[in-house]
PyMOL commands that place a pseudoatom at each C-alpha (Angstrom):
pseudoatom trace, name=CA, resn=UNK, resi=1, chain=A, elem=C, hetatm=0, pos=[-17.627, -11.327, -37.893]
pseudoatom trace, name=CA, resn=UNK, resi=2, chain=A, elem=C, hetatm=0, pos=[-16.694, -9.941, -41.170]
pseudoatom trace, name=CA, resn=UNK, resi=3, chain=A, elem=C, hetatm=0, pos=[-19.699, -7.831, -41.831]
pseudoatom trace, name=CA, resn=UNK, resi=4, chain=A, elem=C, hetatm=0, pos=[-18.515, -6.190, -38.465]
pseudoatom trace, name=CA, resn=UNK, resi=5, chain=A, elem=C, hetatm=0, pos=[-15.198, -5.761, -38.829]
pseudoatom trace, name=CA, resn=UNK, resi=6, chain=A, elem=C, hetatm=0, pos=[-16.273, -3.837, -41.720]
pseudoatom trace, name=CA, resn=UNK, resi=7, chain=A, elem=C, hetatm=0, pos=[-19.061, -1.714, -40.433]
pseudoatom trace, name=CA, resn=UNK, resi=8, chain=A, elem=C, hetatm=0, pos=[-16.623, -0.800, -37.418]
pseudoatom trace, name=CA, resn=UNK, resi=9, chain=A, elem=C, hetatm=0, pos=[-13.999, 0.100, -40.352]
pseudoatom trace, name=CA, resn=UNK, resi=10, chain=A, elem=C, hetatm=0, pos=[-16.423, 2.288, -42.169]
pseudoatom trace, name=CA, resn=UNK, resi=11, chain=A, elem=C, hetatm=0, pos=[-18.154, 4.039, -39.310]
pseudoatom trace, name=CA, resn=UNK, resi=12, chain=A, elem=C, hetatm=0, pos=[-14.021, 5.022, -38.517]
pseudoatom trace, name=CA, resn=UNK, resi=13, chain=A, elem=C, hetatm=0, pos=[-13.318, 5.866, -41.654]
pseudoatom trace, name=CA, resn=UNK, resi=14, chain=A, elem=C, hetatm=0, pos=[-16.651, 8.543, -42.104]
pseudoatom trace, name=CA, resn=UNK, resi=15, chain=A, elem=C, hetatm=0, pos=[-15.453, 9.593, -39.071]
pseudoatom trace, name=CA, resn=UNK, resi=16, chain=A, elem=C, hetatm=0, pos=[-12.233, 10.438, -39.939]
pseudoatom trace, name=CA, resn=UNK, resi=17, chain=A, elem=C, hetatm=0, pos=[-13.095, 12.266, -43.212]
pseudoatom trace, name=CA, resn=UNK, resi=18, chain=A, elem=C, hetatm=0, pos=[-15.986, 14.441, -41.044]
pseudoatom trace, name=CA, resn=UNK, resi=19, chain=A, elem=C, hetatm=0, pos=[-12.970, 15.283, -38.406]
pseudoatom trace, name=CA, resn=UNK, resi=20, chain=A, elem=C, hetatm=0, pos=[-10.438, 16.023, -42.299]
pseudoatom trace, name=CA, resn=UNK, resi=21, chain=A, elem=C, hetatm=0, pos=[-13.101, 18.415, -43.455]
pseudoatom trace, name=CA, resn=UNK, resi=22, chain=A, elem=C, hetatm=0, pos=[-14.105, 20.545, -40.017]
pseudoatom trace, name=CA, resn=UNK, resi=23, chain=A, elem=C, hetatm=0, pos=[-10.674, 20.966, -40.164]
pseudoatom trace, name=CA, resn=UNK, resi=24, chain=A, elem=C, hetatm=0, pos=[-10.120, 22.132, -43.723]
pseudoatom trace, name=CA, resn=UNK, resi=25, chain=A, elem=C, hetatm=0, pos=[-13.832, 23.612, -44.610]
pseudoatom trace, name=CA, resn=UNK, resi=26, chain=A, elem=C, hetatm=0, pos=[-12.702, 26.994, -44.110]
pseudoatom trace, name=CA, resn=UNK, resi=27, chain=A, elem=C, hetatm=0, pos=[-10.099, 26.263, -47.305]
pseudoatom trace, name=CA, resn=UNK, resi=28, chain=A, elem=C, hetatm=0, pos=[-11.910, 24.404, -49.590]
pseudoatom trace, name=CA, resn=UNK, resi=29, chain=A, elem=C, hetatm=0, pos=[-14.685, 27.423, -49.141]
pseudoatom trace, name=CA, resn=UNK, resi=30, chain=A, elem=C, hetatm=0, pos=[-12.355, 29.900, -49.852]
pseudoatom trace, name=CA, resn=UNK, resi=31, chain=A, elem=C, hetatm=0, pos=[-10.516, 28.178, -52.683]
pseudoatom trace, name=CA, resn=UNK, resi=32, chain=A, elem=C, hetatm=0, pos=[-14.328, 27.803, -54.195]
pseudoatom trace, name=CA, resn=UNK, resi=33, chain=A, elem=C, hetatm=0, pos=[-15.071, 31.473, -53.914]
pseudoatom trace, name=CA, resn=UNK, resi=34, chain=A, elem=C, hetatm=0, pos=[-11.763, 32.496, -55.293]
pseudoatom trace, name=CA, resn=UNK, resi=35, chain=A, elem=C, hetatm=0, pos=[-12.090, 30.325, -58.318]
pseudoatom trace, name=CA, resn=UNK, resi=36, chain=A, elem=C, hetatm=0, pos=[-15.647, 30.953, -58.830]
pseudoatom trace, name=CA, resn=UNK, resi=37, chain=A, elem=C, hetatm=0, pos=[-15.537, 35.396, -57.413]
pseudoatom trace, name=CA, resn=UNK, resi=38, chain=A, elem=C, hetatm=0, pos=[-19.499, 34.453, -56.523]
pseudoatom trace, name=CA, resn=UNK, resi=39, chain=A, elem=C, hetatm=0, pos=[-20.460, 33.601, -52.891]
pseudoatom trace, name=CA, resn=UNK, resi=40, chain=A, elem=C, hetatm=0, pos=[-23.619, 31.397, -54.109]
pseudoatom trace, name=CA, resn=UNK, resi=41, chain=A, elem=C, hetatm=0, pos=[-21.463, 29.390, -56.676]
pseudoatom trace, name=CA, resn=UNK, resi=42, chain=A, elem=C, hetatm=0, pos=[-18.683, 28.886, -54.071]
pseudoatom trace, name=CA, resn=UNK, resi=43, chain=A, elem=C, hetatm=0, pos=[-20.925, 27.532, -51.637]
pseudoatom trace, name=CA, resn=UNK, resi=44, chain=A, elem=C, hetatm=0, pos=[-23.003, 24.811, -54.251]
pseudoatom trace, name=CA, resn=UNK, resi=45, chain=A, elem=C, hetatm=0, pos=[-18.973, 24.351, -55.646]
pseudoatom trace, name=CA, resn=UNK, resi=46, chain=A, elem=C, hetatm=0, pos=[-17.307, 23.478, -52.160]
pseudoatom trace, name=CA, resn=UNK, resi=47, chain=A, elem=C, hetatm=0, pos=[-20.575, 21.744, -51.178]
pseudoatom trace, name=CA, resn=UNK, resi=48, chain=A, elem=C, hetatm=0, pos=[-20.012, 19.645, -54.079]
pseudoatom trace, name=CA, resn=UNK, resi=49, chain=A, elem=C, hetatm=0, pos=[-16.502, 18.928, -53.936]
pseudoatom trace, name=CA, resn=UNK, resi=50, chain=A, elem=C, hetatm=0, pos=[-16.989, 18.131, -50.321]
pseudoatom trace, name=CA, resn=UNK, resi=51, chain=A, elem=C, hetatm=0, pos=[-19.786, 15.231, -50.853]
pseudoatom trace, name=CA, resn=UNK, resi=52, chain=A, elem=C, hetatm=0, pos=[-17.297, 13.837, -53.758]
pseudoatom trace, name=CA, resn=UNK, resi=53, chain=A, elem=C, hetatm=0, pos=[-14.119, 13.847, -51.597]
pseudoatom trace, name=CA, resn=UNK, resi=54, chain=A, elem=C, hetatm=0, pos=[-16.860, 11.250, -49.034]
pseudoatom trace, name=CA, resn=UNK, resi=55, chain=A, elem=C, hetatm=0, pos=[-17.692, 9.265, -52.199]
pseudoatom trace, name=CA, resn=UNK, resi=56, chain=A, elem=C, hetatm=0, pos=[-14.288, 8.572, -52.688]
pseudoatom trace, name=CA, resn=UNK, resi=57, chain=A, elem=C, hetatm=0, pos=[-12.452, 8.969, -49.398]
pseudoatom trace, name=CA, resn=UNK, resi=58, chain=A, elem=C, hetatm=0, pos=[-11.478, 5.407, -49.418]
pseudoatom trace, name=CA, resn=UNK, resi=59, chain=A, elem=C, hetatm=0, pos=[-9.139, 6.394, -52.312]
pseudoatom trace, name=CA, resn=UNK, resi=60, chain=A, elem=C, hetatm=0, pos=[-7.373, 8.571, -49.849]
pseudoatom trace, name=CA, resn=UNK, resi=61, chain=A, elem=C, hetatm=0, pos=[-4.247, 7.567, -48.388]
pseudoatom trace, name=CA, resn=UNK, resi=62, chain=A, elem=C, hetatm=0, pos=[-4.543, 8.170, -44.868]
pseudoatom trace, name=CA, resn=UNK, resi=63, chain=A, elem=C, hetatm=0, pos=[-1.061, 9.982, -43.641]
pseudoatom trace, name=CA, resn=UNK, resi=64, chain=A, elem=C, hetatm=0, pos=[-1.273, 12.235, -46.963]
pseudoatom trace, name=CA, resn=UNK, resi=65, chain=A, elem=C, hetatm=0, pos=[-1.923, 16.062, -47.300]
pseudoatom trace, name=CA, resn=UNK, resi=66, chain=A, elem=C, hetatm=0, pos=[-6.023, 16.082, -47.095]
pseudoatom trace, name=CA, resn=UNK, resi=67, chain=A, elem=C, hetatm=0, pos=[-6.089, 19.969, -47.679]
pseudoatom trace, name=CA, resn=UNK, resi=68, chain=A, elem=C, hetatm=0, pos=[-3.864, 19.314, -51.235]
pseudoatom trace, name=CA, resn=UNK, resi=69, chain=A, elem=C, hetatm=0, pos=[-6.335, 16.076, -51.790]
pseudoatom trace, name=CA, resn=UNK, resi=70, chain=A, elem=C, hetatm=0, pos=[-9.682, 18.026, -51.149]
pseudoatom trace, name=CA, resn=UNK, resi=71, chain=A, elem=C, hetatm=0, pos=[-8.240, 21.425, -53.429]
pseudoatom trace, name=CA, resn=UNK, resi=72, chain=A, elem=C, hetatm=0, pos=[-7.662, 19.119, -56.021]
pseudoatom trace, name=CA, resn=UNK, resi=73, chain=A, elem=C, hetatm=0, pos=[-11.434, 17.882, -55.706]
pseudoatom trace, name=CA, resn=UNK, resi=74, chain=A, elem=C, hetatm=0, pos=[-12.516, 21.801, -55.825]
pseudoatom trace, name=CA, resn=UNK, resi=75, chain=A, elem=C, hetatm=0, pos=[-10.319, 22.922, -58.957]
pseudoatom trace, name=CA, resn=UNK, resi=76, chain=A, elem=C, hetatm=0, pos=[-11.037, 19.596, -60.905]
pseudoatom trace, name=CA, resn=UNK, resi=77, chain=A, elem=C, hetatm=0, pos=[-15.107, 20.251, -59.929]
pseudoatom trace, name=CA, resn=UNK, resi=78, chain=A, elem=C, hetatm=0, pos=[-14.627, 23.762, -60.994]
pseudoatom trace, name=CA, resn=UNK, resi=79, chain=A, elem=C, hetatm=0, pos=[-13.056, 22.823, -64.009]
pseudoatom trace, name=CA, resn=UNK, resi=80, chain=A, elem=C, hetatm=0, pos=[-15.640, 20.344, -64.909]
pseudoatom trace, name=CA, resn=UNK, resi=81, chain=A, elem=C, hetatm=0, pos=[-18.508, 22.987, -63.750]
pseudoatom trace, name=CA, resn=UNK, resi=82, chain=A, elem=C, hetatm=0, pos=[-17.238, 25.383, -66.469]
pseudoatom trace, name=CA, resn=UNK, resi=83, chain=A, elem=C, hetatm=0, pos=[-16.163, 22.978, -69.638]
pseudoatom trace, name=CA, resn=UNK, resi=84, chain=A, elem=C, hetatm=0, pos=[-20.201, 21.546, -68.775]
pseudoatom trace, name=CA, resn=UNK, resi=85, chain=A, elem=C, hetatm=0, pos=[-21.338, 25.446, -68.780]
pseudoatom trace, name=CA, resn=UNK, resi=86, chain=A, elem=C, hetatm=0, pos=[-19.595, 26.653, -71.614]
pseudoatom trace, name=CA, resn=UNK, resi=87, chain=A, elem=C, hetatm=0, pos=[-21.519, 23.432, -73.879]
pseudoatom trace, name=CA, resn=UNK, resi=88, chain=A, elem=C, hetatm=0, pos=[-24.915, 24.415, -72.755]
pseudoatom trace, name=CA, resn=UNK, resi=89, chain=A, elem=C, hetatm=0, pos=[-26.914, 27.602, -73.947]
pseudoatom trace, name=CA, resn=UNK, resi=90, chain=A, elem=C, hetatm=0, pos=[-26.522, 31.004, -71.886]
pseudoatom trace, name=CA, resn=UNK, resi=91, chain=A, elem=C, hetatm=0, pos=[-29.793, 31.892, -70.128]
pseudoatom trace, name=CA, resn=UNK, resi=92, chain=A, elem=C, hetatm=0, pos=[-30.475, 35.421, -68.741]
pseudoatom trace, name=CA, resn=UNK, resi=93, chain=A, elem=C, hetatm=0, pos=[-32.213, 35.905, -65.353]
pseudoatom trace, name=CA, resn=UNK, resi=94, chain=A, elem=C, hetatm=0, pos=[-33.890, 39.239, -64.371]
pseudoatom trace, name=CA, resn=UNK, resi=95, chain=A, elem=C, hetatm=0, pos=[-33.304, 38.539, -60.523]
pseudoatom trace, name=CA, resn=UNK, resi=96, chain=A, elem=C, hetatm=0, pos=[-30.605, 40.387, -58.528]
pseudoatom trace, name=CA, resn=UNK, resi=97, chain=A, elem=C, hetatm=0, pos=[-28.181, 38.162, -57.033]
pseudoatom trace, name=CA, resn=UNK, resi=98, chain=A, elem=C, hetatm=0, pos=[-28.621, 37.777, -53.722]
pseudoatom trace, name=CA, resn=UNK, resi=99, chain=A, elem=C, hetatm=0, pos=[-25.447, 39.365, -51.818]
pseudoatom trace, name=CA, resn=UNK, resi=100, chain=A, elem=C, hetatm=0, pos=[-23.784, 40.829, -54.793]
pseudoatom trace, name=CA, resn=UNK, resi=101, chain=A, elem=C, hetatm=0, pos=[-21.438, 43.392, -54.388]
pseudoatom trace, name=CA, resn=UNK, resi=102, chain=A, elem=C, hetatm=0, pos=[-20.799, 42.210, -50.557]
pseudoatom trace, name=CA, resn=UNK, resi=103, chain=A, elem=C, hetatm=0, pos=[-17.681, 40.944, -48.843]
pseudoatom trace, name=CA, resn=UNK, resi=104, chain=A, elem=C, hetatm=0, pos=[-17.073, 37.111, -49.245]
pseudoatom trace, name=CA, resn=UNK, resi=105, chain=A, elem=C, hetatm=0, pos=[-17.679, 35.948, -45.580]
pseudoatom trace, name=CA, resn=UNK, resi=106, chain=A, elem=C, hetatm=0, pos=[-15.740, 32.528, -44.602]
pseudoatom trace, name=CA, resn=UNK, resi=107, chain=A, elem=C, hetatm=0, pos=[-17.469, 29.749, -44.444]
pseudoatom trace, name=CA, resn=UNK, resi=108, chain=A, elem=C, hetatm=0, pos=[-18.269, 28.425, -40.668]
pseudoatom trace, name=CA, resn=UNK, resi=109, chain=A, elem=C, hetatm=0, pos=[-16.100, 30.218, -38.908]
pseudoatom trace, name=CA, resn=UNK, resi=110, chain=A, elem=C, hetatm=0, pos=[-14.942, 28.327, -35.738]
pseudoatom trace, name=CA, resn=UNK, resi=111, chain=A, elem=C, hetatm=0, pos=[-13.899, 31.512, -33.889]
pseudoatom trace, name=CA, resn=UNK, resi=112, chain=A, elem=C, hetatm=0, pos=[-15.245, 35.297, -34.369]
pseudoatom trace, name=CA, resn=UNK, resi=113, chain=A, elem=C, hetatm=0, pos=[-12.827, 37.581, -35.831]
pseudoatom trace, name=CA, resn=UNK, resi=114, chain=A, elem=C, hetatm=0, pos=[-12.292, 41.089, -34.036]
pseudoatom trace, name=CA, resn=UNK, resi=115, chain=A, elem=C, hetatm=0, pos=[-13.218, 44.308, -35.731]
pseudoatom trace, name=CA, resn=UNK, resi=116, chain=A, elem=C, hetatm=0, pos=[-10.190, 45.002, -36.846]
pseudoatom trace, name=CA, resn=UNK, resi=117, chain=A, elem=C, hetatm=0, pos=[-9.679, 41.870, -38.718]
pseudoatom trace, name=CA, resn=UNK, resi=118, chain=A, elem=C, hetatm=0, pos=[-13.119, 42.235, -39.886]
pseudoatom trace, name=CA, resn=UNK, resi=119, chain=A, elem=C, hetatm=0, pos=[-12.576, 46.009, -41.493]
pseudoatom trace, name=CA, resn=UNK, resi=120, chain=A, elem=C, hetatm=0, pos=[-9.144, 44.971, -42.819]
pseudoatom trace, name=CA, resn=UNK, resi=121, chain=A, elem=C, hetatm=0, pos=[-10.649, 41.854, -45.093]
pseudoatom trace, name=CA, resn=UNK, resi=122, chain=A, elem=C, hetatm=0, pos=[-13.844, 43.896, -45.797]
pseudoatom trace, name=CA, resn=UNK, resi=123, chain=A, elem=C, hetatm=0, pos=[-10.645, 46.796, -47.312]
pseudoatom trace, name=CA, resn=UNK, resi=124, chain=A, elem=C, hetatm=0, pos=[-8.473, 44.233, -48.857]
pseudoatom trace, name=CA, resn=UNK, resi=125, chain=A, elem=C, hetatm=0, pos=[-10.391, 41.075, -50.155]
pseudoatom trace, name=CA, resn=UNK, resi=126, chain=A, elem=C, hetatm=0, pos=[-12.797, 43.411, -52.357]
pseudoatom trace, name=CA, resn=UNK, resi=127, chain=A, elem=C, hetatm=0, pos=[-10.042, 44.770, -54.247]
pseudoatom trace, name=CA, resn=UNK, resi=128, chain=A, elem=C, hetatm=0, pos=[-7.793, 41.510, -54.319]
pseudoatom trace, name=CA, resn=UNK, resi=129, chain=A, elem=C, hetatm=0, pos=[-10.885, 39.400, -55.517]
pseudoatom trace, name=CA, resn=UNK, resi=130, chain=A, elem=C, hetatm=0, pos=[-11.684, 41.954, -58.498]
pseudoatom trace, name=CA, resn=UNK, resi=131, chain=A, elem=C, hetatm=0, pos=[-7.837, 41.825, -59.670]
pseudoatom trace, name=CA, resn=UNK, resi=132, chain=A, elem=C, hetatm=0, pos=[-7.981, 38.289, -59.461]
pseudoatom trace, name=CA, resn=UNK, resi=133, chain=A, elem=C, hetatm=0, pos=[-10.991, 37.872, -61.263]
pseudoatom trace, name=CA, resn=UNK, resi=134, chain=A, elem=C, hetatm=0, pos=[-9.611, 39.569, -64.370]
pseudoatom trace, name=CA, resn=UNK, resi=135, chain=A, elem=C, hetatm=0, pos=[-6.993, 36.917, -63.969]
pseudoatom trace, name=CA, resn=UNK, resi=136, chain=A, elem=C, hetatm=0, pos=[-7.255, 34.246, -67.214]
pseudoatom trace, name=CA, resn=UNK, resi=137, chain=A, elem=C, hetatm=0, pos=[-8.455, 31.185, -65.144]
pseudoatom trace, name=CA, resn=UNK, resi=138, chain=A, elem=C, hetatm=0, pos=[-5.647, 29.037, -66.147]
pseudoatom trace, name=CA, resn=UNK, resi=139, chain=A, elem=C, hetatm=0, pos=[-3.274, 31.377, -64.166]
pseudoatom trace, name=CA, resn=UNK, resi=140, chain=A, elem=C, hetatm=0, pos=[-5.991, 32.037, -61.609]
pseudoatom trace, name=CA, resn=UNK, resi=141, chain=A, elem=C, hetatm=0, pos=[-6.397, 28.607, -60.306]
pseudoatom trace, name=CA, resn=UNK, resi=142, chain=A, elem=C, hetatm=0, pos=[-2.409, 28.305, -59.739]
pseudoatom trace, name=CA, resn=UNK, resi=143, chain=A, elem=C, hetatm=0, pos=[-2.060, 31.486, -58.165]
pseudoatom trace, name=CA, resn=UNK, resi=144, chain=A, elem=C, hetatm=0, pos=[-4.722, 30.686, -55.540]
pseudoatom trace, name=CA, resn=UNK, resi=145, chain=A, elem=C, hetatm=0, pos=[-3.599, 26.972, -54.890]
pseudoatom trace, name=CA, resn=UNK, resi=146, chain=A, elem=C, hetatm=0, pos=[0.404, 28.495, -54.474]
pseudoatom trace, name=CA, resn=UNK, resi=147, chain=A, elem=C, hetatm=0, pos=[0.048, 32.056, -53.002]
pseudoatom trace, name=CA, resn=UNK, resi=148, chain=A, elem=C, hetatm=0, pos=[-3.420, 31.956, -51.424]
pseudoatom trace, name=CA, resn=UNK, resi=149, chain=A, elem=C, hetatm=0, pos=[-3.372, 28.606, -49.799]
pseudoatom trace, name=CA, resn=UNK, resi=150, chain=A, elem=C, hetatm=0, pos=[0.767, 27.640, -49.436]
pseudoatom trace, name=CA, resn=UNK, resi=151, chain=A, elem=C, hetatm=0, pos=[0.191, 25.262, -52.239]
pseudoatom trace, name=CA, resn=UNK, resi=152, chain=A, elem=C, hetatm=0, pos=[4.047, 23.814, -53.302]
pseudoatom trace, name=CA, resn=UNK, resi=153, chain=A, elem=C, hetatm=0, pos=[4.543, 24.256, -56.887]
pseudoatom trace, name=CA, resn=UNK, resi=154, chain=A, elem=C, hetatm=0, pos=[5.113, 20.471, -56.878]
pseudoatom trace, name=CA, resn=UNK, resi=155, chain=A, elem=C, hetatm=0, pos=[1.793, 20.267, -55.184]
pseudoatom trace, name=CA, resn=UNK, resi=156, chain=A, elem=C, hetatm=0, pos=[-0.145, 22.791, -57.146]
pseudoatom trace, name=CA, resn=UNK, resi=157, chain=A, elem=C, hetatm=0, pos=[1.193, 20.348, -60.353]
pseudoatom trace, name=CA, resn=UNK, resi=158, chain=A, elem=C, hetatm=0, pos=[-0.460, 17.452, -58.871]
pseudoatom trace, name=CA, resn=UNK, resi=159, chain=A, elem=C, hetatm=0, pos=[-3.886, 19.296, -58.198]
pseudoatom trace, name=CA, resn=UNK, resi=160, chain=A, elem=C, hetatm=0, pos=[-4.294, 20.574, -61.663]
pseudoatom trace, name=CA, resn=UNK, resi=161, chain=A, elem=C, hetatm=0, pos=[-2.578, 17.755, -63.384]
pseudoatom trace, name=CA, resn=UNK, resi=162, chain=A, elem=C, hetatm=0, pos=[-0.372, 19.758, -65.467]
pseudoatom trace, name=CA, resn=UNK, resi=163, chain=A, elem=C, hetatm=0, pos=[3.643, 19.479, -65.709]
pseudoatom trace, name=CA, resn=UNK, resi=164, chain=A, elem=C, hetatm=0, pos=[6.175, 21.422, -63.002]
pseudoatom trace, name=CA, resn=UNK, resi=165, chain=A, elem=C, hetatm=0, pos=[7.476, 23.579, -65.625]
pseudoatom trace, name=CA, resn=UNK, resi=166, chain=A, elem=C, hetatm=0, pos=[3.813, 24.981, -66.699]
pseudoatom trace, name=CA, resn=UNK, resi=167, chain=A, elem=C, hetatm=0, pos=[2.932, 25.912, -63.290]
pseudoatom trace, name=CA, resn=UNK, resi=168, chain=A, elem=C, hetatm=0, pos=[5.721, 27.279, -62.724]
pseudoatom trace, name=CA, resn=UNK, resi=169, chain=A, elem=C, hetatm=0, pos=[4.851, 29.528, -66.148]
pseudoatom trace, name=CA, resn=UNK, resi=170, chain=A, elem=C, hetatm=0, pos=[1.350, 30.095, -65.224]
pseudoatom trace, name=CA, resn=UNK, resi=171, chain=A, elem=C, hetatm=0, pos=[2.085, 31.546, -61.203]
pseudoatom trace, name=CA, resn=UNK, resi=172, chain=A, elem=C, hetatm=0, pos=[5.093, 33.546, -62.805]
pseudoatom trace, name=CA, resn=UNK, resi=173, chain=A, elem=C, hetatm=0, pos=[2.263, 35.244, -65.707]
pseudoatom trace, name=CA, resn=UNK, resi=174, chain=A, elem=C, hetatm=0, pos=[-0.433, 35.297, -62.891]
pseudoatom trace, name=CA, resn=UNK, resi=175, chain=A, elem=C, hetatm=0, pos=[1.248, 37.362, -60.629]
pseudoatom trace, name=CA, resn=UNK, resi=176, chain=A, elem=C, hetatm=0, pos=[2.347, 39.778, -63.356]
pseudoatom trace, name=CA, resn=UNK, resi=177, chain=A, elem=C, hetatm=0, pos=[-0.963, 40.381, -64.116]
pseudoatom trace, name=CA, resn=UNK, resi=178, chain=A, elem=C, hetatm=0, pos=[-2.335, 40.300, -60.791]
pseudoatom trace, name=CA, resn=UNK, resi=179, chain=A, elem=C, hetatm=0, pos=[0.195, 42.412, -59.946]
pseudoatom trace, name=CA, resn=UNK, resi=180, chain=A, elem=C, hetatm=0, pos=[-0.675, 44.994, -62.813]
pseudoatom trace, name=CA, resn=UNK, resi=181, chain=A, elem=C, hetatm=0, pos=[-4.468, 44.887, -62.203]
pseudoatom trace, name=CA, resn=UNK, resi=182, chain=A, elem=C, hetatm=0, pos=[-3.855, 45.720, -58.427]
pseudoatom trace, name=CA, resn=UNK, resi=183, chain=A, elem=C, hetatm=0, pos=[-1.168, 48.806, -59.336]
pseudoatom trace, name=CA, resn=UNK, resi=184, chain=A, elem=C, hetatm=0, pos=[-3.919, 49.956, -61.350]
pseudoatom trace, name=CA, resn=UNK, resi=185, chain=A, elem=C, hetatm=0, pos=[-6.406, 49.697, -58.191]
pseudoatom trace, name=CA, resn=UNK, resi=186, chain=A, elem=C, hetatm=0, pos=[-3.733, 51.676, -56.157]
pseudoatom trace, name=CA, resn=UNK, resi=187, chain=A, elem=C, hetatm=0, pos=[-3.026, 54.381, -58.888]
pseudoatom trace, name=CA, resn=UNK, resi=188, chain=A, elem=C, hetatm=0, pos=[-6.791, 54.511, -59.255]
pseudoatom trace, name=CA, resn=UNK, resi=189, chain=A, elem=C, hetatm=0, pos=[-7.338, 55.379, -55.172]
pseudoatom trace, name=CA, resn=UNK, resi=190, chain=A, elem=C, hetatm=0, pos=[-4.233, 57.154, -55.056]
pseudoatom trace, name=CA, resn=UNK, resi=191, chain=A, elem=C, hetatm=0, pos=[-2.354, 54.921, -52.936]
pseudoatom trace, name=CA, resn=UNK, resi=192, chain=A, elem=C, hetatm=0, pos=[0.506, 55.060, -55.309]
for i in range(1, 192): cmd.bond("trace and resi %d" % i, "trace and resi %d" % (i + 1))
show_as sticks, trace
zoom trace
């Protein structure tokens, strides 16, 4: 009876996290392309962080804020991904990346977006995503988890572990520089 009760608990509980992450995909993709500004290392990144948050999803305290548990799983991943790249050797490859230079497109979109939206993010996300990519990625990753996905500061603390007062530091010094690196896109196209 046990064994049952438990099998019954778990098959709940996987379904549960599969209903959590349909529902948030579209955010931890996005959070994994901002951090990373490359479509293939987004994908492998949120791909990642998605099969970790099922490893541990019995950690999760069911009635909690999924989306804030599963960004934290994406930055932390990131984090790791780039302390574990910056130890090994660089390696050149002589390939083109495959969709460089394009659009990020969301990740499994549930509905198709008109045109309009369509021509708007292809006009604005290019130009957004190259200003935040010359963003220091300590100020990055708080910028996206506050202004990009509604992220509480208190909240964004908890994600990257840090104290209140620093991320309140690093989103004020983000946005001045996102802020300068995007003036410099509009005085560059003449929109200033």
């Amino acid at each position: 009876m046990g064994i049952l009760r438990r099998t019954q608990s778990a098959g709940y509980r996987r379904r549960e996290f599969e209903r959590l992450a349909r529902q948030h995909q579209r955010d931890v993709y996005n959070a994994a392309r901002r951090l990373t500004n490359n479509i293939a290392d987004a994908e492998d990144l949120a791909q990642e962080a998605l099969i970790k948050a099922y490893v541990s999803f019995d950690q999760f305290e069911s009635g909690t804020n999924f989306r804030a548990w599963m960004l934290k799983i994406v930055t932390t991943t990131h984090i790791s991904r780039c302390r574990k790249q910056s130890r090994q050797p660089q390696t050149i490859t002589w390939e083109a990346e495959e969709g460089e230079g394009h659009p990020p497109r969301p990740w499994h979109r549930s509905a198709e977006p008109t045109p309009e939206a369509i021509i708007v993010e292809q006009q604005l996300d290019e130009p957004v995503q190259e200003a935040l990519a010359q963003v220091p990625e300590e100020f990055r990753g708080a910028i996206i988890l506050c202004d990009m996905f509604g992220l509480s500061y208190r909240e964004v603390a908890e994600v990257l572990e840090v104290p209140l007062g620093t991320v309140r530091s690093r989103i004020c010094r983000g946005r001045r520089l996102l802020s300068k690196h995007l003036r410099e896109y509009a005085e560059k196209h003449r929109y200033l």
